[in-house]
C-alpha positions as CSV (number, residue, x, y, z in Angstrom):
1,X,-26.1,70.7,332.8
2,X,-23.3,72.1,330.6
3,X,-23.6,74.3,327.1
4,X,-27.4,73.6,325.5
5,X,-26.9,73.7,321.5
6,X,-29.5,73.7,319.0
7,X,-29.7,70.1,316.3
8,X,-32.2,68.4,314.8
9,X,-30.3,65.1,315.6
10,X,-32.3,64.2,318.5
11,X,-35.5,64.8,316.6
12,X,-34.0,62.8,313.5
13,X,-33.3,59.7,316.1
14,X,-37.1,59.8,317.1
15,X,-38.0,59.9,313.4
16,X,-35.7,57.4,312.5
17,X,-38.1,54.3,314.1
18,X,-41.2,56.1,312.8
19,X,-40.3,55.8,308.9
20,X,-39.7,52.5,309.8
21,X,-43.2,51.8,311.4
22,X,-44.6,53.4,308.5
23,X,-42.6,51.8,306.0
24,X,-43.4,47.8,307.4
25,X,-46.9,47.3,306.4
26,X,-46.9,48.7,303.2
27,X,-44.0,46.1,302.4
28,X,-46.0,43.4,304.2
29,X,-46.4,41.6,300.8
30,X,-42.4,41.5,300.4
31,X,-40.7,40.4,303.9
32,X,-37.2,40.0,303.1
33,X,-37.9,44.2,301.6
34,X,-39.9,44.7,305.3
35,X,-36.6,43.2,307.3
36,X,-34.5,44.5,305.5
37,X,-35.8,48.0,306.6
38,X,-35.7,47.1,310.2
39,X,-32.6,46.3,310.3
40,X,-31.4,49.7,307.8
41,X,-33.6,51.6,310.3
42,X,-32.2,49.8,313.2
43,X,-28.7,50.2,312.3
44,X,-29.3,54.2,310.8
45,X,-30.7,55.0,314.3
46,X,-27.7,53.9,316.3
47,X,-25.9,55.7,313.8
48,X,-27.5,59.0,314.4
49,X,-27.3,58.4,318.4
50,X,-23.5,58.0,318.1
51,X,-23.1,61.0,316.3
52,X,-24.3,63.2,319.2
53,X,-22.0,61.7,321.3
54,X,-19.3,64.0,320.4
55,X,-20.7,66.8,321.9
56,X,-22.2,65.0,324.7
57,X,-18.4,64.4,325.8
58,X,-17.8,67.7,325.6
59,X,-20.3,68.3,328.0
60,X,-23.0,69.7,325.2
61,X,-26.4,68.8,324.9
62,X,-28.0,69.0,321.6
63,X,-31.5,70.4,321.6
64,X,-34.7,70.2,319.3
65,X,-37.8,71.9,320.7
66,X,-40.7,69.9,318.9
67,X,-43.6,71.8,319.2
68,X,-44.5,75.1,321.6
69,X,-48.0,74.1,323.2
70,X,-48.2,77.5,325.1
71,X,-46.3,80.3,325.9
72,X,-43.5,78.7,328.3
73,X,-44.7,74.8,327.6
74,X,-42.9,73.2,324.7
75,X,-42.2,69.4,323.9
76,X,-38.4,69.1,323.5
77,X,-35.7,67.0,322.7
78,X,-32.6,67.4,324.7
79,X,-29.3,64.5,324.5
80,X,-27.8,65.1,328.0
81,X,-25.5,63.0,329.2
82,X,-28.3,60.4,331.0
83,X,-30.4,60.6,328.0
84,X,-27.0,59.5,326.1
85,X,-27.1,56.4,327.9
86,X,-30.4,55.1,327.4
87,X,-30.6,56.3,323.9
88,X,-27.2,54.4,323.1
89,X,-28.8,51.2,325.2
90,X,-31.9,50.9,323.3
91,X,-30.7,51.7,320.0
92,X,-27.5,49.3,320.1
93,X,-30.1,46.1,321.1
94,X,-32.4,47.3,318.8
95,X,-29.9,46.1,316.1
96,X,-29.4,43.1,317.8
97,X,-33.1,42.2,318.2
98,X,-34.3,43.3,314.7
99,X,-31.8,40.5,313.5
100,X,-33.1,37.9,315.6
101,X,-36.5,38.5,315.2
102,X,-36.5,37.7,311.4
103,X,-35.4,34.2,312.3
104,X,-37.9,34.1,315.4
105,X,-40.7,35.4,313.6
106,X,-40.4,32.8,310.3
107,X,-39.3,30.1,312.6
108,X,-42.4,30.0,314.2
109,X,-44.7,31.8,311.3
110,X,-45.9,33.6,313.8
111,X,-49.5,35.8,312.1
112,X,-49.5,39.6,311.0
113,X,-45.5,39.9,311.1
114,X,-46.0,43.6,309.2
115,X,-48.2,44.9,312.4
116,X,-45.5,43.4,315.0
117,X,-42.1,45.0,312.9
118,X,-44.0,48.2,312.9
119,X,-44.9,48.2,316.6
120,X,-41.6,47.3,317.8
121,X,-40.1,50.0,315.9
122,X,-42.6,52.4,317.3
123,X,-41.8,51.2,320.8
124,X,-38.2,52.2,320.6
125,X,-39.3,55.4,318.7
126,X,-40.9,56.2,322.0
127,X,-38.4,55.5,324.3
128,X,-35.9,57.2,322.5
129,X,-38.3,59.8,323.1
130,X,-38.3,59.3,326.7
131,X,-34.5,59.4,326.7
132,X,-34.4,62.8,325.4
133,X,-37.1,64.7,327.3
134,X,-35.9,67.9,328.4
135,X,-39.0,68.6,330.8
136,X,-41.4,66.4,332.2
137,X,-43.9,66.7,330.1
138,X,-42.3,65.7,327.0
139,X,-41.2,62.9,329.3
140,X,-44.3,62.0,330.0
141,X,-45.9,62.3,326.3
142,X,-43.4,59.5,325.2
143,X,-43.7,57.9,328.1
144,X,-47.6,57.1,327.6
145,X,-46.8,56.7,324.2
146,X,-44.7,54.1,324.8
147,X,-47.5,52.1,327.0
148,X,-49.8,52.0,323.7
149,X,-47.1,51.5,321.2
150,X,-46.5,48.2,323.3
151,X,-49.4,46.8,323.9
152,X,-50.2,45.0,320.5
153,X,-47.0,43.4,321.0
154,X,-48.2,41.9,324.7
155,X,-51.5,41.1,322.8
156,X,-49.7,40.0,319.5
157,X,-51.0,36.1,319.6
158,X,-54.3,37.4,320.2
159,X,-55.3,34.2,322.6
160,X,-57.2,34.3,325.4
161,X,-54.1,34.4,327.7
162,X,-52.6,37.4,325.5
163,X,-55.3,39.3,326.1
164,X,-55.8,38.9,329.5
165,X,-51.9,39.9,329.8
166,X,-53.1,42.4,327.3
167,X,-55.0,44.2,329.8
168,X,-53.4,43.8,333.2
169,X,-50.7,45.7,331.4
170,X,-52.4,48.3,330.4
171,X,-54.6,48.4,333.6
172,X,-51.2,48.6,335.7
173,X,-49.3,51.2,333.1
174,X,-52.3,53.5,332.5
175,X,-52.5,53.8,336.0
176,X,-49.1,54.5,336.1
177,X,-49.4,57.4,333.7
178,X,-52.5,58.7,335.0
179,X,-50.0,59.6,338.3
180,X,-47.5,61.3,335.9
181,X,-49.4,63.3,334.2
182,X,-51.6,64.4,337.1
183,X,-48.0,65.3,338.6
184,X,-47.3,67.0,335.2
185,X,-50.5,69.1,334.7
186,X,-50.2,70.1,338.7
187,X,-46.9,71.5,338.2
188,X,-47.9,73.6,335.1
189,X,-51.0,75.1,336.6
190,X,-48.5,76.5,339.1
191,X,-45.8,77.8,336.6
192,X,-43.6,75.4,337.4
193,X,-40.6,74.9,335.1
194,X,-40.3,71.7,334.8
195,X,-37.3,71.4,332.5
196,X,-34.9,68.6,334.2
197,X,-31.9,70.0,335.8
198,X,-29.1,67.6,337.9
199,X,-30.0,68.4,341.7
200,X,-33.7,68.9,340.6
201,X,-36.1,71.6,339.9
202,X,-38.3,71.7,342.9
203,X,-35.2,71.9,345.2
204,X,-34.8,75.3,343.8
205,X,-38.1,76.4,345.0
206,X,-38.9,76.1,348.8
207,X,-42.1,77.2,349.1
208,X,-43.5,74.1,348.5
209,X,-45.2,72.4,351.8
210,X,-44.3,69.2,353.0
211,X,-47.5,68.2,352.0
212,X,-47.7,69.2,348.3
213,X,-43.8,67.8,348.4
214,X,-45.2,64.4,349.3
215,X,-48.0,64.2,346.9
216,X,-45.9,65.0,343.9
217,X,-43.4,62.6,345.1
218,X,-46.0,59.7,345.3
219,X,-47.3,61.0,342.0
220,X,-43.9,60.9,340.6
221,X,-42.7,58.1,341.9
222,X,-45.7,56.0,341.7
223,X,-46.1,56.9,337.9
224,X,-42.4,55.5,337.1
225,X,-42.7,52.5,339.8
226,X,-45.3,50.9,337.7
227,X,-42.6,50.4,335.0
228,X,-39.5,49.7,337.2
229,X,-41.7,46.9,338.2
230,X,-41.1,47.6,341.7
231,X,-43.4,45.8,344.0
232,X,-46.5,45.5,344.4
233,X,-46.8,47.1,341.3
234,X,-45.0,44.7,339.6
235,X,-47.3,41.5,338.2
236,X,-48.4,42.8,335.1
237,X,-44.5,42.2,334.1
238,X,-44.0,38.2,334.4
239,X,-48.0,38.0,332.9
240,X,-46.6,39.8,329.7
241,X,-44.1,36.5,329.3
242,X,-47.2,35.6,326.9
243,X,-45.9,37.5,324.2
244,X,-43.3,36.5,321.4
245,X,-39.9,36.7,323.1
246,X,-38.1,39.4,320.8
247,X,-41.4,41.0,322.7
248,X,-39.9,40.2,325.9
249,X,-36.7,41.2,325.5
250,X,-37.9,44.4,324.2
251,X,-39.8,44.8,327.5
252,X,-36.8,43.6,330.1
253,X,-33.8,45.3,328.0
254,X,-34.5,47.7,325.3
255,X,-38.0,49.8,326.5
256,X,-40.5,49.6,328.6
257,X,-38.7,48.4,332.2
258,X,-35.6,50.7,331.4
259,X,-37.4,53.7,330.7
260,X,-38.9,52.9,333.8
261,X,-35.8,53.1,335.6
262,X,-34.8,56.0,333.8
263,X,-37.4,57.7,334.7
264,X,-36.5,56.7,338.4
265,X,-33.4,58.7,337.6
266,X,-35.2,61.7,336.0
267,X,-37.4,61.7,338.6
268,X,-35.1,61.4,341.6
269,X,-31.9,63.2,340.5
270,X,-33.6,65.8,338.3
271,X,-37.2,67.0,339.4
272,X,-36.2,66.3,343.2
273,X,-32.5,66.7,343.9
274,X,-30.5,64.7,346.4
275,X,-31.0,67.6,348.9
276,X,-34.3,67.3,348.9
277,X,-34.6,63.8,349.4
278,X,-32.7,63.7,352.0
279,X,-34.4,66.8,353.9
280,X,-37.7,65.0,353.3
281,X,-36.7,61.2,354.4
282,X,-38.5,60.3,350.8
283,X,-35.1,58.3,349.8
284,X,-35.6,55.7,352.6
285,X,-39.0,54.9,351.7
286,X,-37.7,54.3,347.9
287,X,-35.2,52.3,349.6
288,X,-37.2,50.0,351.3
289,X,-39.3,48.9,348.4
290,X,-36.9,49.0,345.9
291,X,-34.8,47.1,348.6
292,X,-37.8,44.4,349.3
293,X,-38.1,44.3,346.0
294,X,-34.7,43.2,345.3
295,X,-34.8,40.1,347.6
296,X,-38.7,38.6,347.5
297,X,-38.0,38.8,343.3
298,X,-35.5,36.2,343.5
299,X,-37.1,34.2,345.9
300,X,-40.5,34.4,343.6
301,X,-37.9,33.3,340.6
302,X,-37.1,29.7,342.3
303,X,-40.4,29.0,342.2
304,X,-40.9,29.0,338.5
305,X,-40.0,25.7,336.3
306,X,-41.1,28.0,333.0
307,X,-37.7,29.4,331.7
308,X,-39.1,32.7,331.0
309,X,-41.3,33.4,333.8
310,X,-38.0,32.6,335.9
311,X,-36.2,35.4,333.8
312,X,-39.0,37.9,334.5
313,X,-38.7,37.6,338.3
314,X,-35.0,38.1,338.0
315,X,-35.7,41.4,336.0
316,X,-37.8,42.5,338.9
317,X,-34.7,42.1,341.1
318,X,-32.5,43.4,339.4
319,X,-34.3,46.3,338.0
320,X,-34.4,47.3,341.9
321,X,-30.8,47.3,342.3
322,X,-31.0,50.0,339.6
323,X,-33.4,52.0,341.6
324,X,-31.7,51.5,345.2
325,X,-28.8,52.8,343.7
326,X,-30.3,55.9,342.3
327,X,-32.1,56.0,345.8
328,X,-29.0,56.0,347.9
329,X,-27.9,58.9,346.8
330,X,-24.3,58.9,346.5
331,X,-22.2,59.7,343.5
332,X,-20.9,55.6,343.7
333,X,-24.1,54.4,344.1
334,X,-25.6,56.3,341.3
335,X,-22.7,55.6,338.8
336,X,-23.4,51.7,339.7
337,X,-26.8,52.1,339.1
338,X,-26.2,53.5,335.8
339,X,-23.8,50.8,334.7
340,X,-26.7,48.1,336.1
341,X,-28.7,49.7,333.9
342,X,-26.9,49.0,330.8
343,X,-24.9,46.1,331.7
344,X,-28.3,44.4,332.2
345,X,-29.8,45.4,329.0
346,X,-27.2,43.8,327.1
347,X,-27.0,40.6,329.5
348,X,-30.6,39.7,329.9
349,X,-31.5,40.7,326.4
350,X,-29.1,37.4,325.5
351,X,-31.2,35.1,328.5
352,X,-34.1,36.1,326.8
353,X,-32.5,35.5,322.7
354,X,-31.5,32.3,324.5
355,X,-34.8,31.3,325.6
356,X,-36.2,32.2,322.4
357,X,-33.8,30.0,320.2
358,X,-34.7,27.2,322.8
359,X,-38.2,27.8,322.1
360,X,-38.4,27.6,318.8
361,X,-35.8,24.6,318.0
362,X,-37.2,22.5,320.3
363,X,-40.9,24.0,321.8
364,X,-39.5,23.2,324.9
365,X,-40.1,26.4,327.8
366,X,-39.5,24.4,331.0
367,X,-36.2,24.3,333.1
368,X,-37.2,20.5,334.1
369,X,-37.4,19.7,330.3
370,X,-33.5,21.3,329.3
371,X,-31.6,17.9,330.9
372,X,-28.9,17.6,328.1
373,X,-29.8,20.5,325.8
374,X,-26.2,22.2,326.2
375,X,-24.8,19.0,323.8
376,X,-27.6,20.1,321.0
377,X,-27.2,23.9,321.2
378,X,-24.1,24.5,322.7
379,X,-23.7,28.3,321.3
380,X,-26.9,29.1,322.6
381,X,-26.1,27.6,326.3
382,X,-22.9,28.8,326.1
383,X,-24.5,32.1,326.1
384,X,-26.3,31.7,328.5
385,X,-23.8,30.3,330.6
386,X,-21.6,33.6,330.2
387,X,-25.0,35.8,331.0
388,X,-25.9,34.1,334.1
389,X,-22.2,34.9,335.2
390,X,-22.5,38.1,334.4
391,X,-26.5,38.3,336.4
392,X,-24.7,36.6,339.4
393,X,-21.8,39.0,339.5
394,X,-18.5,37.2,339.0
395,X,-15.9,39.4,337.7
396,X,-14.7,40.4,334.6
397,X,-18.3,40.7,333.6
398,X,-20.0,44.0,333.3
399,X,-22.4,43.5,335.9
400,X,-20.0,42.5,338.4
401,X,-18.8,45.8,337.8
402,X,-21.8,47.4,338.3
403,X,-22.2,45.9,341.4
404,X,-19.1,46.9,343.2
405,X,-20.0,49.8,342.6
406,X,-23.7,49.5,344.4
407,X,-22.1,47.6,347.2
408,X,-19.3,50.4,347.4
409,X,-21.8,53.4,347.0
410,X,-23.9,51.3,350.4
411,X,-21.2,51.7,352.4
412,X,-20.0,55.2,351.4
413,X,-23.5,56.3,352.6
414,X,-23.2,54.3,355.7
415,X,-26.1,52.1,354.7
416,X,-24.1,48.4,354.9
417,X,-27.5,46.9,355.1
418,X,-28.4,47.2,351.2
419,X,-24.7,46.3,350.7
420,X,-25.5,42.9,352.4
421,X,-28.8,42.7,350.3
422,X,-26.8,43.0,347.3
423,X,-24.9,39.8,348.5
424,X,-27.8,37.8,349.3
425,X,-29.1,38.8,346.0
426,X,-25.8,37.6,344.0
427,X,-26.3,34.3,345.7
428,X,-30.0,34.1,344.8
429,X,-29.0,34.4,341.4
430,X,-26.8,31.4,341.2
431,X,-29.1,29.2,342.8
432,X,-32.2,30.2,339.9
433,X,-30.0,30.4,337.2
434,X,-26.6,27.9,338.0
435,X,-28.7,25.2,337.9
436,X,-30.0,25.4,334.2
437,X,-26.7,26.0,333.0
438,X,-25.7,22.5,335.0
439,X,-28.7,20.6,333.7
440,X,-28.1,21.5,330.3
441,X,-23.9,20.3,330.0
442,X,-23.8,18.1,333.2
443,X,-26.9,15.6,332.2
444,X,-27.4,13.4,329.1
445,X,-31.0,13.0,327.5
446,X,-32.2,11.0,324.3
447,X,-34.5,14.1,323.9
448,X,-31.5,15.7,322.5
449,X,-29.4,13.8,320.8
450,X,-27.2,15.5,318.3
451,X,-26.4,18.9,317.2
452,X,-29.0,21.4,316.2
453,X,-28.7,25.4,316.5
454,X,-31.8,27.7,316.0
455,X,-31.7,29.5,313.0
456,X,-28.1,32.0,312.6
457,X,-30.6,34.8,312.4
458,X,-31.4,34.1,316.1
459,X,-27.7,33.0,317.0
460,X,-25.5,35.6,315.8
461,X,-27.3,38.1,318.3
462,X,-27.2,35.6,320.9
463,X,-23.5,35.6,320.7
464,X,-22.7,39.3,319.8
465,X,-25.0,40.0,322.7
466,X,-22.6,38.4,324.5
């Protein structure tokens, strides 16, 4: 784990969205005051990240114990290398989408814009938090945290549809979380320290049975599958597409999907180990879903004409490449997981800006309806163009990167069956996302006619996203 110093840096990064959800709705009567502290907040928590990164280099991990519950239970703060990664993912692209949602938000004058700035900023507040738990219960605190902090954004148009969405999201999460902290509570009634450790905590302990070892493991790994999206459990995900689509891009690349994964990580590297995994047999059942996953999602995503229902499906893929990396367990696999994980932050985040600007400069969300649209918004498609590169894995992209790695980390662990998955995926990716790209430069259409960006609000982040 590597030297454990005491700072109040990673509580100040948790606090840092928090004084900005406090600070919106009492400057609801002023919006450019109310954006202008997103974005101050935005940009003062990536500040605050990078300046534990230092020590995180150095192998230190700074540490801020929040609040002592009982004697040997405490909710702490800890920025280990892992946690480093998220945090710096989901406070980077919170820049980016506080930007863009200012020229969303007017464009469309969407209602109560106060009550959405201050939930998004409450949302990352909490999975900052879930990137810095030190144990599994403060992991699990943010965690359910972050399940209510975003729901009024999935419910933020308040229609009939929303709410629906509304609850099927909180019907899958709470479920979800009702696993974890069953898992969590389980494990403290037993004196369990559950503290996260690399190669895992219950490894160290082998008196478990094979039968409490299985529970906690379908507990566990239940509890963060609801958020990784992997199937079954995954339909409340494209119903959420309802919401505003800085809403959605919160969801796919900045919180509540990610942390999922993460937690995949936590869960599978630190509370179980690879050793145990492997002694078990647990790691091939993760396979296989994740796996399954991987390969129905981008089948599901060629079914669906609506631009951002398409884009949710190919989360769901791709969010199990993340997870059958981690589940392989091998040191390639793992680091391509990791590098999925970010590289597909920052690239879908930019599908979804894209759709967005689409959206509102023209109200159009189909694929069938885009014939043309590259010669009116040709930053914006040009974006996109350079994302769906990167989803489909041509090199130099990030993602391509990422996925060399996965491939590579198959075969190290003699499992060239997901390595072939991986290619079948790639090429399902071109064939849901190749042929908007096409339709928008190769076709004409009166519908568009002339030049017309979305607002530069919205299309700066597009193209610094990219």
């Amino acid at each position: 784990m590597g030297e454990v110093i005491s700072s109040p840096l990673p509580f100040l990064v948790v606090l840092a969205p928090l004084i900005v959800a406090a600070a919106a709705p009492m400057l609801g009567r002023w919006p450019n005051a109310r954006e202008g502290v997103s974005i101050a907040g935005a940009l003062a928590t990536l500040g605050l990240v990078a300046a534990l990164l230092p020590d995180a280099l150095e192998g230190k991990a700074a540490t801020a114990s929040l609040v002592e519950l009982s004697p040997g239970i405490e909710v702490t703060l800890r920025a280990d290398a892992a946690g480093m990664l998220f945090a710096l993912l989901a406070s980077f692209l919170w820049v980016l989408a506080a930007v863009y949602s200012i020229g969303y938000m007017r464009g469309l004058e969407e209602q109560k814009q106060s009550r959405f700035y201050a939930a998004f900023a409450l949302s990352v507040g909490a999975a900052l938090g879930v990137a810095f738990a030190a144990n599994l219960l403060t992991f699990v605190l943010f965690y359910e945290l972050l399940t209510l902090f975003t729901y009024p954004l999935v419910v933020h148009r308040e229609t009939p549809e929303a709410v629906r969405a509304g609850r099927k999201y909180l019907a899958y999460t709470l479920t979800g979380g009702l696993a974890l902290i069953g898992a969590a509570a389980w494990l403290a009634m037993l004196g369990v320290d559950a503290s996260f450790r690399a190669g895992g905590f219950l490894g160290e302990q082998r008196w478990w049975t094979d039968g409490q070892l299985w529970a906690l493991f379908f507990l566990l790994v239940g509890g963060v599958g609801v958020k990784a999206a992997v199937m079954p459990m995954h339909s409340w995900l494209p119903a959420a597409m309802v919401a505003p689509t800085p809403v959605s891009a919160l969801l796919h690349a900045v919180a509540v999907v990610k942390a999922g994964v993460f937690g995949m990580v936590r869960v599978l590297i630190f509370v179980f180990g690879a050793d145990l995994l492997r002694d078990m047999g647990a790691w091939q059942v993760i396979a296989a879903a994740s796996g399954a996953t991987l390969i129905l999602a981008s089948f599901l995503a060629l079914r669906h004409d609506n631009l951002k229902r398409r884009l949710a499906y190919s989360t769901i893929s791709h969010l199990s490449y993340i997870v059958l990396g981690v589940a392989l367990l091998g040191p390639l696999a793992l680091t391509g997981a990791l590098l999925h994980m970010v590289g597909h932050g920052v690239t879908k985040i930019t599908l979804f800006f894209c759709a967005g600007a689409i959206h509102v400069r023209t109200h159009r969300d189909q694929v069938s309806g885009m014939a043309g649209i590259g010669r009116q918004m040709p930053i914006t498609m040009g974006a996109f163009a350079l994302a769906s590169l990167s989803m489909v894995g041509i090199p130099p992209f990030i993602l391509f990167t990422s996925k060399w790695y996965l491939g590579w980390g198959a075969a190290e662990v003699g499992q060239q069956a997901f390595l072939i998955l991986y290619m079948v995926s790639g090429v399902l990716s071109a064939a849901y996302l190749f042929p908007i790209v096409i339709r928008a430069f190769g076709e004409r259409s009166p519908a568009f006619p002339r030049f017309g960006e979305a607002d530069a609000r919205m299309v700066v982040p597009i193209a610094s996203g990219e």
